[in-house]
N, C-alpha and C positions, 0 to 999 in steps of 0.2 A: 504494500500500500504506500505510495509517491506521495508527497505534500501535494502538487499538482491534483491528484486523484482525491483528496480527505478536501481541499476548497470545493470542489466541483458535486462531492457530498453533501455539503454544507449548502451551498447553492442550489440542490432539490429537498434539501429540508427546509429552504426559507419559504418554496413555494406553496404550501400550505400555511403560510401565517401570513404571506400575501393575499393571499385567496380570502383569507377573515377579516385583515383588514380592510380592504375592498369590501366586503357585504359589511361589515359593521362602520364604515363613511370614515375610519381614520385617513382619510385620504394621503397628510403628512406622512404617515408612517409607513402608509405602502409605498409612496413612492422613495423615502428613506432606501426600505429595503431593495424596492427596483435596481436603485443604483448601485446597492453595496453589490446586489447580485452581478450588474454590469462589472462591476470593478475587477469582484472574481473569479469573472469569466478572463478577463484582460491577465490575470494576475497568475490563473493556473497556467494558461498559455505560454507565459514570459518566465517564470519557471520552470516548465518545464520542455523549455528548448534552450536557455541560458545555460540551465543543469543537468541537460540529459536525461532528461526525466521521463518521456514520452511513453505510454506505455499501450496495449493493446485495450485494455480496461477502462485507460483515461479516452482514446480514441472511439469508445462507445459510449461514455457516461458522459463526456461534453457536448457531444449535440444530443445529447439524450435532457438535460438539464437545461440546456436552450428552449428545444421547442415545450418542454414541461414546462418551464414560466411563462411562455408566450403564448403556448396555449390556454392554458388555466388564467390567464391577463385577461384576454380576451371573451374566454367562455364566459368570466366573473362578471366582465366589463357589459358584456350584452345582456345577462340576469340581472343586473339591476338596473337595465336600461340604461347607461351610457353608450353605446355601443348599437348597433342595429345589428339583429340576429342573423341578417342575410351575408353582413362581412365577416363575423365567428365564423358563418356554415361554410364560406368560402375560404379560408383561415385555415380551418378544422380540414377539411376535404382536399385539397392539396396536400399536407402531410398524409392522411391516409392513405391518398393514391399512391404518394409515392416509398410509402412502406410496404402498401400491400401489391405492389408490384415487385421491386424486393423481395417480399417472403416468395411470392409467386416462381419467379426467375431461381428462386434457390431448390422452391421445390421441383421445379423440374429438369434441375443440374444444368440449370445454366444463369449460373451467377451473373449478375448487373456489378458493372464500378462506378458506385455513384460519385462523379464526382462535381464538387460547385459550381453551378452555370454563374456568370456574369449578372445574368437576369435576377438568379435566386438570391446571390448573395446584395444588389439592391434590393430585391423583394425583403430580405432579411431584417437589412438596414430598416427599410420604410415602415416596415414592422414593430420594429423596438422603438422608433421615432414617432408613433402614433401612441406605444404603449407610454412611454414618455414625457408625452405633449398631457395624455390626457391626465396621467397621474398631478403630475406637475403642474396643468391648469388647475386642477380639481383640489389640489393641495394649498396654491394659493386660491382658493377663491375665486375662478375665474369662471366668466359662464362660457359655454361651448359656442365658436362661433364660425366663421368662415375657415379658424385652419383647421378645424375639425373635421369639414366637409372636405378641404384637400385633400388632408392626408386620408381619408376613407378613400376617395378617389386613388390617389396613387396607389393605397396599397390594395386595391381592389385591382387594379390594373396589373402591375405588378406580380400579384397573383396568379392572377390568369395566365399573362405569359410565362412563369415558370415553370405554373403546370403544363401548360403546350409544350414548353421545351425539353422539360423533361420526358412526359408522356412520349415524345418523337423520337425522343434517343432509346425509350425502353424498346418502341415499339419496333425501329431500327433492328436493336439491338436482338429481339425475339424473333425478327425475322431473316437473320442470318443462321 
């Protein structure tokens, strides 16, 4: 067990007292912890390629721990209505695709390498920047207003194209 790998733990245990403070309006202290999680995302990475730390464990549990807060952000953010359900379902449904394509490709012994499109990794970004905006508006006191609706926009967009790009390289990929 690497330091890099025990942060990255610690970063899917925060996501369930994120998720509380989100339904119970601490707004402050979710987005507090947003950040810390942002930090420790930054911090296991730079450790563990500074120290050699890298390891097969940490390369499953850090985007395992990404899309866990970003998912659970967003599902919280749409249950209490900040959020419209329809960008969660699009949020949400883009990672299932592209897991259950994954498991699919493995069960029938033809492994996929997934690896970061351009698109995904701005989708990613536009992501954490809406989760962001709105903790942060919401924290101070802000009411939701036009860059709410942008960034819904972008990352609705966004969205979409990484699932097409990704989808075209699975399907590419299954049909060779």
């Amino acid at each position: 067990m690497t330091l890099p790998n025990l942060i990255t733990i610690a970063r899917l245990v925060i996501v369930p007292v994120v998720v509380v403070m989100i339904v119970q309006g601490l707004w402050p202290l979710a987005f507090v912890l947003f950040v810390a999680a942002g930090i420790s995302d930054a911090a296991d990475g730079i450790i563990a390629r500074r120290f050699h730390l890298r390891s097969e464990l940490g390369a499953y549990l850090d985007p395992l721990a990404d899309k866990a807060l970003l998912v659970s952000i967003y599902v919280t953010l749409s249950v209490v209505g900040i959020l419209p359900s329809w960008l969660t379902i699009l949020v949400v449904s883009r990672d299932v695709m592209i897991v259950s394509a994954i498991l699919v490709s493995r069960l029938m012994d033809r492994p996929v390498a997934i690896k970061p499109l351009l698109v995904s990794k701005a989708n990613t970004a536009a992501q954490i920047a809406l989760a962001a905006l709105v903790l942060g508006g919401m924290a101070a006191g802000l009411a939701p207003g036009w860059w709410l609706s942008l960034g819904m926009i972008t990352v609705a967009v966004l969205t979409v194209l990484s699932a097409a790009a990704y989808l075209a390289g699975w399907l590419r990929h299954m049909a060779t």
